[in-house]
N, C-alpha and C positions, 0 to 999 in steps of 0.2 A: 195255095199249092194245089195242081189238079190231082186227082184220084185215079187211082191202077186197077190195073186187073191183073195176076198171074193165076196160073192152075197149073197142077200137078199133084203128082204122090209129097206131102208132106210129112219130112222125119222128124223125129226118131219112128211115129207107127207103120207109116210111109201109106196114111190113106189118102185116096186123090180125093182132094177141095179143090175149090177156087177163094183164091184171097184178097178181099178186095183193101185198099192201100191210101187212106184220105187223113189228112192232118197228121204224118206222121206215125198211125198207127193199124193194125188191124182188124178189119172189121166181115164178119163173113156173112153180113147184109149186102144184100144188092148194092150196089151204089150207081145211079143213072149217070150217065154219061163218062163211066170211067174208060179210061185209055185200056187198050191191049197191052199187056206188059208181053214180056217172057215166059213162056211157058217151059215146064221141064221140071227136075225134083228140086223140090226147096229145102233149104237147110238155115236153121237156125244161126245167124250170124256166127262166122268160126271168132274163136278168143285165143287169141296167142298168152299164155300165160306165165312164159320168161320172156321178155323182150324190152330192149333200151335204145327207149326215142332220146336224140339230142347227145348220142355217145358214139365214138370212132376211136379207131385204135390209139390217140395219143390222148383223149379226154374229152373236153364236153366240145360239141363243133353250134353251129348259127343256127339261128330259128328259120332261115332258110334249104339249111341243110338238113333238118330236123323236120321240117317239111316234108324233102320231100323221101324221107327216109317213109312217115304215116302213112303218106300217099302211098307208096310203095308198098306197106301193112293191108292199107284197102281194098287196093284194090286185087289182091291177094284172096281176099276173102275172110280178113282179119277184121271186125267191126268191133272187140272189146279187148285191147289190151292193159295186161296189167304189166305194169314199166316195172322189172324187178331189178332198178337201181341205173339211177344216172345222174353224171357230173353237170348236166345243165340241167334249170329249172324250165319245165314241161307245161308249168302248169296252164300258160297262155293256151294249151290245145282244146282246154275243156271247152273256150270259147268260139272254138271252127266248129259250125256242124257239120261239114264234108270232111271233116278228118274223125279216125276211129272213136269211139270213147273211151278214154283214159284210167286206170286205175293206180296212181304213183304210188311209188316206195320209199321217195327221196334218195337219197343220195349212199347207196354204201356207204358198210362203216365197219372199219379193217383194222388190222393191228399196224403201228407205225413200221413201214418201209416193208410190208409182207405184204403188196396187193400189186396192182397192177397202177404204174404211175402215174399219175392225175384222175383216176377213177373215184375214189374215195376219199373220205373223212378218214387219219389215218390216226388214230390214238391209244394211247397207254391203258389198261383193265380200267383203273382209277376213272377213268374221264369216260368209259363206256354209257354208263346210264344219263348221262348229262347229252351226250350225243343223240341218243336213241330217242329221249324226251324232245330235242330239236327235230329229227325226224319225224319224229309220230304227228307231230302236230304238223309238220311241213305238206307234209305227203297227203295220199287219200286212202289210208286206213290201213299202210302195211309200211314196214320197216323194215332193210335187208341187210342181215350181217355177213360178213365173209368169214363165215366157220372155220375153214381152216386153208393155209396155201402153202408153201412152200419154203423150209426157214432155213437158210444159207449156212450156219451155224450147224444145222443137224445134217444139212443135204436130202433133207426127205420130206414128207409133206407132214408139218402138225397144224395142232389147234392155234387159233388166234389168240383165244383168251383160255384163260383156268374155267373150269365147270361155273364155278361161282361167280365170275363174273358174266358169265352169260345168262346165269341163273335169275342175276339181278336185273341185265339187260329186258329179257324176257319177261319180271313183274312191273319195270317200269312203263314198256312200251304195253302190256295188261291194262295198268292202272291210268294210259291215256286213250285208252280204247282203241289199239291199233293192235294188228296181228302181227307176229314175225315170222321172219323167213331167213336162211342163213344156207352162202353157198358150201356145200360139202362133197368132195370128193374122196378123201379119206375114211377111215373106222375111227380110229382112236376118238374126234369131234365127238363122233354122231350120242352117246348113250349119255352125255351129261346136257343136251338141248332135247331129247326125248324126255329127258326126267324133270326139267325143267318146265317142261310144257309148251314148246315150240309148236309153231302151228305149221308149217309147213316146210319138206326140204327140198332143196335144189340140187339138181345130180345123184346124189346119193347112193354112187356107184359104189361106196365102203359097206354097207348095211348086211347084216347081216341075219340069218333066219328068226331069233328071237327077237328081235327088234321091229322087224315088220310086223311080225304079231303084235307087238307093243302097237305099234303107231297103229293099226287098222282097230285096235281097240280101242286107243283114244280118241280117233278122228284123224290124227295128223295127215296129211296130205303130202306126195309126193309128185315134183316135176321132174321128170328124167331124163330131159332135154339129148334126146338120143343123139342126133347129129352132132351134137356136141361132144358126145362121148365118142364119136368116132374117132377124132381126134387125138385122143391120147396115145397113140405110136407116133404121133409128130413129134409131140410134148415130151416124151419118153427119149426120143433118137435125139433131141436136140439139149438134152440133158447130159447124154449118156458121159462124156467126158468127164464134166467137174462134177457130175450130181450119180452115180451110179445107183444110189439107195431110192432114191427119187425116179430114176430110169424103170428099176426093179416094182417099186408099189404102182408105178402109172402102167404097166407092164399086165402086171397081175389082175389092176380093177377092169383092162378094159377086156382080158380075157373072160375074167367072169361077170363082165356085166347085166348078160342074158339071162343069165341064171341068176343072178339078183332082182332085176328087173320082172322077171316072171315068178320069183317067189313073194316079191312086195304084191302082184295081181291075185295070187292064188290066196294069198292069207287077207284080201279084202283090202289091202292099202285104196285109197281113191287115189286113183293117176292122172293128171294132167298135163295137156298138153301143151310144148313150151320152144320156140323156134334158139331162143339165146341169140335173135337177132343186133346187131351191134358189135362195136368193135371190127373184129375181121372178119364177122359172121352177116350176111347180107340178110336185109331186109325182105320181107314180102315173098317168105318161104315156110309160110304156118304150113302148107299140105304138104312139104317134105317131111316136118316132124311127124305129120298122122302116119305119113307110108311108111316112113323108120319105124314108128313104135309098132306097125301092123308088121313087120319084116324083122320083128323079137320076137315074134309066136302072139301079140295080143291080138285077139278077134276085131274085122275089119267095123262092126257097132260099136266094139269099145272105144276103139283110137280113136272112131271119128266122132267120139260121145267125148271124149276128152277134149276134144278141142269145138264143140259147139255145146249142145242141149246141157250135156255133163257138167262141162266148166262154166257154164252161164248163172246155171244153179247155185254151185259154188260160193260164185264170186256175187251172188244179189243179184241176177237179172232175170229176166222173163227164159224159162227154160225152154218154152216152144213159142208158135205162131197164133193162139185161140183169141179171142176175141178181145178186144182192146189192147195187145200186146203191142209195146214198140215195134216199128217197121223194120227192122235189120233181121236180114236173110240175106241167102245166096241164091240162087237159082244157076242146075247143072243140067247138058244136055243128054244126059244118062244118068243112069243110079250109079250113086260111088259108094254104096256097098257091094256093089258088084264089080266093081274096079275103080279103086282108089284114085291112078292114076288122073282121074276127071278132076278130083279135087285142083289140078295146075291149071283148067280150063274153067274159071266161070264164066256163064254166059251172061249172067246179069247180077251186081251190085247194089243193093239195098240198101241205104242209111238212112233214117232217123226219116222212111218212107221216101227217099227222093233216090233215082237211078241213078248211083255214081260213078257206077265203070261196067 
């Protein structure tokens, strides 16, 4: 593989180096005879950290279409996602290296006929830990439940399971060394997966001020996947008929989701950043999520620390660019702390040191 050259301001401190780019990784020795890269500010490979490779709106689709959904992630400027749940197995991507690097969750796991159809593993409390244990070891170190959705019987949105079965869900998938995650849009879910010791939520547009305290003391983590919350007056008006109670709560979370969302920052929650690509949410739109979460009131370092240096850290990976660091960055023809909007523009594509878009 031949050796690079880029220079610029490098973030998060934003001081101009030069980086030079041989055998896949970092090295800020000379290197003779390396090529001209792209010059401009470098960013620590973005990480989309809700996103489902191998998933469309009717369930799992082809390792072709699955394709070129990553593709689509990369060259976006998506170089580490963590798949938070999908109906096909992904796992043949770890072996592309021009496709992202992969972080799976295996396969949602919902309560029976309360999820979205062909999405999930759909089972009774009883069979919850027997699933999760298939998961954990499936996946690559994370397992995603579906907290709570929508129960036809109530018309409004509850939990999937009782406290205690998620309680259990949660020491099982502990005891095989995988972290969970559980999507939540409602309140009533969220205070028996906090106590249980959940490691991270998804949405969690229900949460409410002691609870953030809660989570930013334990560590828990929040994705807030804002574009996705924009959503919910779709969700709401297409209710309104047979579900009015359901109309009403999706109503209420997305008015105050700003002010949930900026009190989970203020009381220390760690935020990351999360496209909820899949399904009818298109691919290869991580710097929509940062502009959304920077257009809640979060500082334009935060958002875009949430979806690069911040979430890399995270999730295990090299948080910057120094000195034997894997080779995944971006390179922008501007500074996108100074206007985000550049994040839709990269000029150059980095993977695992080779230029892929």
């Amino acid at each position: 593989m031949s050796a690079h050259r880029f220079s610029g301001p490098v973030l998060p401190d934003g001081e101009p180096r030069t980086l030079y780019v041989a055998d896949g990784r970092v090295t800020l020795d000379p290197v003779p005879g390396a090529e001209g890269g792209v010059d401009g500010w470098i960013v620590p490979g973005l990480v989309d950290a809700h996103c489902h490779l191998g998933l469309d709106d009717d369930g799992a689709i082809s390792d072709e279409a699955t394709e070129q959904q990553a593709l689509a992630d990369r060259d976006a400027g998506a170089l580490l996602i963590r798949d938070c749940g999908s109906a096909a197995d992904t796992a043949w991507v770890h072996d592309r290296d021009d496709l992202p690097r992969l972080i799976r969750a295996g396969r949602h796991i919902a309560r029976t006929k309360r999820y979205i159809r062909n999405y999930a593993h759909e089972v009774e409390p009883a069979e919850l830990p027997e699933y999760v244990a298939r998961e954990a070891q499936r996946g690559d170190g994370w397992v995603k439940l579906v907290g709570d959705w929508i129960s036809r019987e109530d018309g409004d949105l509850r939990p999937s399971f009782p406290p205690e079965a998620f309680a259990e869900a949660i020491r099982v998938a502990h005891e095989h060394g995988a972290k969970v995650t559980a999507h939540c849009f409602g309140h009533e879910v969220l205070q028996g997966l906090i106590d249980a010791g959940i490691d991270c939520v998804e949405h969690g547009t229900g949460l409410h001020p002691d609870q953030v305290e809660t989570m930013a003391a334990r560590g828990i983590a929040l994705v807030p996947t804002v574009m996705q919350t924009d959503k919910f007056p779709e969700h709401a008006a297409g209710a309104r008929s047979k579900f009015p109670g359901y109309t009403r709560t999706m109503t209420d979370l997305f008015v105050r989701r700003r002010d949930t969302l900026m009190a989970a920052y203020e009381a220390g929650v760690a935020l990351y950043a999360g496209s909820d690509g899949g399904g009818v949410t298109r691919h290869g739109n991580i710097a929509g999520e940062v502009i959304a979460m920077a257009a809640m009131g979060l500082p334009p370092e935060y958002a875009l620390g949430a979806a690069s240096w911040r979430a890399r850290a995270w999730l295990g990976w090299n948080a910057d660019l120094g000195e034997g660091a894997p080779a995944d960055f971006v390179v922008y023809d501007a500074d996108p702390l100074e206007d985000l909007s550049v994040l839709l523009r990269p000029a150059a594509v980095v993977l695992r040191g080779r230029v892929v878009a």
